[in-house]
N, C-alpha and C positions, 0 to 999 in steps of 0.2 A: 716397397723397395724396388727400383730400376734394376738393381742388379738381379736381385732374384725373377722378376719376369723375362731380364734376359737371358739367363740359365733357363730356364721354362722354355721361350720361345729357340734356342740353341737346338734346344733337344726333341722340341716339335718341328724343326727345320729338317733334320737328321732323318726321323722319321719320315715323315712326308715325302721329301728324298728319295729315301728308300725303296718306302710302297708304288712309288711315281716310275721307277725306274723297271719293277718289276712288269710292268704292263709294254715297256718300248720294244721295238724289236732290236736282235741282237746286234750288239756293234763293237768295236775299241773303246768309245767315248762310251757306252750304256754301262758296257761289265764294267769302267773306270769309276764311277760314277756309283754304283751300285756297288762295288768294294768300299768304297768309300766314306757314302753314308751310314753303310753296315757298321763298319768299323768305329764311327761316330756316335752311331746308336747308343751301339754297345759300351763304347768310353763313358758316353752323359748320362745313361743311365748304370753306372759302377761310383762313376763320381755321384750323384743324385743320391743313391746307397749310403754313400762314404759319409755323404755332409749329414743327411738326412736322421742317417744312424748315430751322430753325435748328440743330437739336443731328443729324439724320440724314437717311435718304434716306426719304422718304413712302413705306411697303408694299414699303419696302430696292428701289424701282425708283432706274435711277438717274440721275435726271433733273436738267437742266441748273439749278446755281444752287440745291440744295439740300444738307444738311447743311453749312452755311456755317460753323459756328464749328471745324467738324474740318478746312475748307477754310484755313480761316485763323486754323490754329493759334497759328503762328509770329507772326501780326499780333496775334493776342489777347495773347499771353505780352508781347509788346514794348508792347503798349499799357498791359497791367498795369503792367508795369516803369518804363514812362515817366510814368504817373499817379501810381504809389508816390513814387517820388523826385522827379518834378519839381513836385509840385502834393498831394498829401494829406503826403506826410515829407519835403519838399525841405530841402536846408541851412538855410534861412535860415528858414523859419519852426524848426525845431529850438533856432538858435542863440538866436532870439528870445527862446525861451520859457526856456532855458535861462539868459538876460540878466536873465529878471523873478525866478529861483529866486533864492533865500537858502537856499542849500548849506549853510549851516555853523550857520545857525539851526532848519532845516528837519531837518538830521540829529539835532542836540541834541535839537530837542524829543522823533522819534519816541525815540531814547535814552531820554531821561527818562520817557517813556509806557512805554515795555518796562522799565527797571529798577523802574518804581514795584510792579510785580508780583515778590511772593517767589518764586514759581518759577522766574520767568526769573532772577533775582538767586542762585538755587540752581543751575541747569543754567547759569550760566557760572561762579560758582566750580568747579563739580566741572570743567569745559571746561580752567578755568585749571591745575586740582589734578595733574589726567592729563598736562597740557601738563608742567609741573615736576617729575613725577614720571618723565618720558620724557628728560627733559635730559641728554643726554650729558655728564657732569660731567667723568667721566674720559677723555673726547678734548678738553676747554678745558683740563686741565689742562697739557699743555704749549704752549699756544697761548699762557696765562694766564704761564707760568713766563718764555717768550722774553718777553712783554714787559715785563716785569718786568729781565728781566737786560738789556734794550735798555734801560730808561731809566733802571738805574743807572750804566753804560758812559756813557752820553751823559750824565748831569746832573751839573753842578758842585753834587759833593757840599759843598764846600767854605762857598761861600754858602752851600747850605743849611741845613748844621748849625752853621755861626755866625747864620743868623737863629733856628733852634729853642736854641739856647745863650742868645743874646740874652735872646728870649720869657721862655726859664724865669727868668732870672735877675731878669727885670725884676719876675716873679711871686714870685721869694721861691721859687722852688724850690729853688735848691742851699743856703738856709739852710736850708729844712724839708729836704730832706736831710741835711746837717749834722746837725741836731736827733735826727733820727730815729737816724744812727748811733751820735753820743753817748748817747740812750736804750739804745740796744741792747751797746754795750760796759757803761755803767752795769750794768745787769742783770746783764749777764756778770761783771762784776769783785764783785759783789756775792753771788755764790756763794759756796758752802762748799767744793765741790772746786775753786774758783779760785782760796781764798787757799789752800787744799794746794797745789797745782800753784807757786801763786808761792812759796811755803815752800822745797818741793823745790828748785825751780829757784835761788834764791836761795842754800839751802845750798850747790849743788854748785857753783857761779860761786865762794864765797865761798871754799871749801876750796880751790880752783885756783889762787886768789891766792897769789905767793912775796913775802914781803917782810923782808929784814933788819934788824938793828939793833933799836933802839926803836922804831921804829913797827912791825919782823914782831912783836915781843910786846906791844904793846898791840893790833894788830891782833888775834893769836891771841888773846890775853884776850879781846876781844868777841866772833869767833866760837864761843868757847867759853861763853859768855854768853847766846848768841842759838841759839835750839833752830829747829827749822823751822817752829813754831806760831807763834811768837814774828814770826820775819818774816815769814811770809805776811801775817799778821795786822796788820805794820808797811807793807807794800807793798800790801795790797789797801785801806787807810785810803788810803794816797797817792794808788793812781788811783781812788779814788772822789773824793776830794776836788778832786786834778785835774780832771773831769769835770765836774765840777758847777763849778769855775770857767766853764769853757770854753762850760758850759750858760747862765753868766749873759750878760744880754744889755750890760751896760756893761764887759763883761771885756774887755780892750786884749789878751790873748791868742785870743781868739775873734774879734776883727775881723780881726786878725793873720791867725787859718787860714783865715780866709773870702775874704781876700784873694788869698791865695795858690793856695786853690782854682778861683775865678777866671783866674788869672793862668795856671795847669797849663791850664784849658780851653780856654783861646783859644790858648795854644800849643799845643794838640794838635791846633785845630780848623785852625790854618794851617801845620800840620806836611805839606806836599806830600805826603811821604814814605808819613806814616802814613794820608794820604786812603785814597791811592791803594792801601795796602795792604787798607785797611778795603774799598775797591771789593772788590781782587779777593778777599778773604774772604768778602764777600755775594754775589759771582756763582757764586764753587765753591759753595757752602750752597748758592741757591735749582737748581743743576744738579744737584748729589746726589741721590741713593733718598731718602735719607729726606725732602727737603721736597716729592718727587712726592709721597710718603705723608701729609704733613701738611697738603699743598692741597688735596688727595681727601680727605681725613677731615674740615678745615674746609667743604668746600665739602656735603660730603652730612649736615653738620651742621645749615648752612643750610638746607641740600631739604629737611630734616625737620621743621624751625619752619618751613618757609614753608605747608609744606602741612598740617602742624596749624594753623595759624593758620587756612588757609583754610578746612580741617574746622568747625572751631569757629565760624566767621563762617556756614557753610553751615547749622551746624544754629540759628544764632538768626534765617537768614532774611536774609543778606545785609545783615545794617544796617550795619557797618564798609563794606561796598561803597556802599552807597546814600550814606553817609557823605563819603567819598571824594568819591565822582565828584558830590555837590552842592559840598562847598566847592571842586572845581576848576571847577567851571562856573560859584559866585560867582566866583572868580578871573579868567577867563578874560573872561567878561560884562563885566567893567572895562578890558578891554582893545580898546576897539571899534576902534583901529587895526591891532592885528594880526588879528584875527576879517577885518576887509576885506580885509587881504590876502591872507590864506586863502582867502576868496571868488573874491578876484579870479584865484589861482594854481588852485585848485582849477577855475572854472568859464575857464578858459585851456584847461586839458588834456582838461576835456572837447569840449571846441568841437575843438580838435585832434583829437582823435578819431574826431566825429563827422565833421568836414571829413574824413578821410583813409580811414574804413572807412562811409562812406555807401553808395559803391557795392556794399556787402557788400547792402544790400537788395534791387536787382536780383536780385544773382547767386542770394542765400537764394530769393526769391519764382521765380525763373529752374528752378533745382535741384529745387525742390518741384513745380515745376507740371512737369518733366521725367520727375521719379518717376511720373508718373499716365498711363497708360493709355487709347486713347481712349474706354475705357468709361470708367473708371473717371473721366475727366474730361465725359465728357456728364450722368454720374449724379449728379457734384458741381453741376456747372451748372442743372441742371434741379431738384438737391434746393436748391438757394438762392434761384433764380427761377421756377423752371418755376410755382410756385405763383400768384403774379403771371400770369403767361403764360398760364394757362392758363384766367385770368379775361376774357384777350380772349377765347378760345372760346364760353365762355358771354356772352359779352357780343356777339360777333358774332350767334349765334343770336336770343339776343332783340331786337336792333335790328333784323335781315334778317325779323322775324318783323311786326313794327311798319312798318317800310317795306315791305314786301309789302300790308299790309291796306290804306295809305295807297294807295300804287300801284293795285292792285285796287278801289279805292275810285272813284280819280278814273277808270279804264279807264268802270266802269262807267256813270259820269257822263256 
């Protein structure tokens, strides 16, 4: 320490001085001089005492009313203690300052300060990527399955799929249904191996037929008339032409099946029986192997676009993130009642907090100053103050030096 060698060397000035002067011969300027440093001696070594005696024993004697702060350890530590909390971090100036924060403004902005930088907007994708790549997929798999069979047990299926029967119907869907499987028998009936198949089919019904009299031989004359090209080729005209009525939209046979499709649905949908049975058909499924197999295969389907996605957002620099979190913070910004009340629950909990683990400062400042040693706490004291302290030294000297010549002065007088 600079200052302490020059309180040292103040007080070896003094002296020196001193001894120096006793050897000159007598004069105004020697007795001046020699009052002087006397008087500076004596101040640098009373201040020397004073400082010396605060942190140990002056030349380790050990004399009454010295090394004061090792005497009054336990009143140091409790005074800390009591200054910490009652007066520099007491409750209430904390909760104070913590009344005038805007938490919820204050946290957004640094947010939007740290994501406006591509790296940080880099290093929490990859944070997030690792996160979802760590995901136990296959331990929520049966977490995900019970509740799944919990709230088809529990929910009246019933309502339910008379309000999605409803929706489609209202939409037109069981007519574009309808439509769609008229197109698809159409197509079908309009094959080449499908008027064989009706040909075939046709002859062999026809040849099964017994029938007597005049009508078994006009019968038999037709069949014997009608080859199996022949009727395929009569029956595959029919259901295409069928078809296509059924396809028209003012066919009175087409409002007819539509009705009646209809009419099957809602009776199926308040068929108790058949709910109930559909329940316990989708509880055995989602309980079986294979739909463990098909929640795990869906689900790491998903981890796999989630984290390409994130890949790919990583290497353009986080702009889908930056993206994100501006238009929720437009959003949120318009919400200045709930934002306050965030505030208000947010700086609730902290004030709780602080109220309930304040006394944690004591005890931290208590623990720490317990850890130190009484060197090892004289050498803290003295490296924070001593430097100060050790400017009364020299500052004793030279005032004892000034009041000596003054004294010496007026003697003379």
């Amino acid at each position: 320490m600079r200052s302490k060698n020059l309180a040292t060397i103040s007080l070896a000035v003094m002296a020196c001085g001193f001894l120096f002067t006793l050897f000159l011969p007598e004069n105004l300027a020697v007795i001046l001089l020699r009052g002087g440093f006397e008087a500076g001696l004596v101040g640098g070594i009373a201040d020397w005492f004073a400082v010396t005696a605060l942190f140990r024993h002056p030349l380790g004697l050990p004399i009454p009313h010295t090394s004061l702060l090792l005497k009054n350890r336990d009143k140091l530590v409790q005074s800390l203690i009591s200054a910490m909390e009652n007066e520099l971090l007491n409750k209430e100036s904390i909760e104070n300052k913590l009344r005038k924060i805007k938490i919820v403004s204050m946290g957004a902005g640094l947010l939007t300060k740290s994501l406006r930088r591509k790296k940080t907007r880099a290093e929490i994708l990859e944070q997030i990527s690792g996160i979802v790549l760590h995901l136990p997929l296959q331990k929520a798999v049966p977490h995900l399955k019970s509740a799944l069979v919990g709230y088809i047990q529990e929910a009246d299926l019933s309502t339910a799929v008379d309000s999605v029967v409803t929706r489609l119907m209202n939409d037109g869907k069981d007519v574009a249904a309808l439509d769609y499987a008229l197109e698809q028998v159409s197509m079908w009936g309009g094959r080449t191996e499908t008027r064989a198949m009706l040909g075939k089919i046709a002859s062999q019904k026809l040849s099964e037929v017994k029938l007597g009299g005049l009508k078994g031989m006009a019968f038999q004359a037709f069949v014997g008339f009608m080859d199996e090209e022949m009727l395929g080729e009569m029956l595959q005209g029919m259901l295409v032409s069928g078809i296509r009525d059924f396809q028209e939209e003012d066919s009175p046979y087409r409002e007819g099946i539509i009705q009646e499709i209809r009419v099957a649905l809602f009776q199926l949908v308040n068929d108790e029986k058949r709910v109930a049975s559909l329940k316990d058909w989708a509880v055995q499924e989602l309980q079986s192997e294979a739909s463990t197999e098909f929640m795990g295969a869906r689900l790491e389907e998903i981890r796999s676009k989630a984290v390409a996605m994130l890949k790919e957002d990583q290497a353009k620099g986080g702009r889908k993130l930056f993206t994100l979190y501006a238009m929720l913070v437009r959003r949120i910004s318009k919400e200045q009642q709930w934002i306050q009340g965030w505030e208000e629950r947010i700086r609730a909990s902290l004030i709780a907090f602080v109220g309930n683990n304040h006394y944690r400062l004591g005890v931290l400042v208590k623990e720490n100053l317990e850890m130190l040693d009484d060197a090892s706490l004289v050498n803290m004291l003295e490296d924070k103050v001593g430097k100060d302290l050790q400017w009364i030294r020299v500052n004793g000297a030279l005032c004892g030096f000034v009041v000596g010549l003054i004294l010496t002065l007026i003697q003379m007088v």
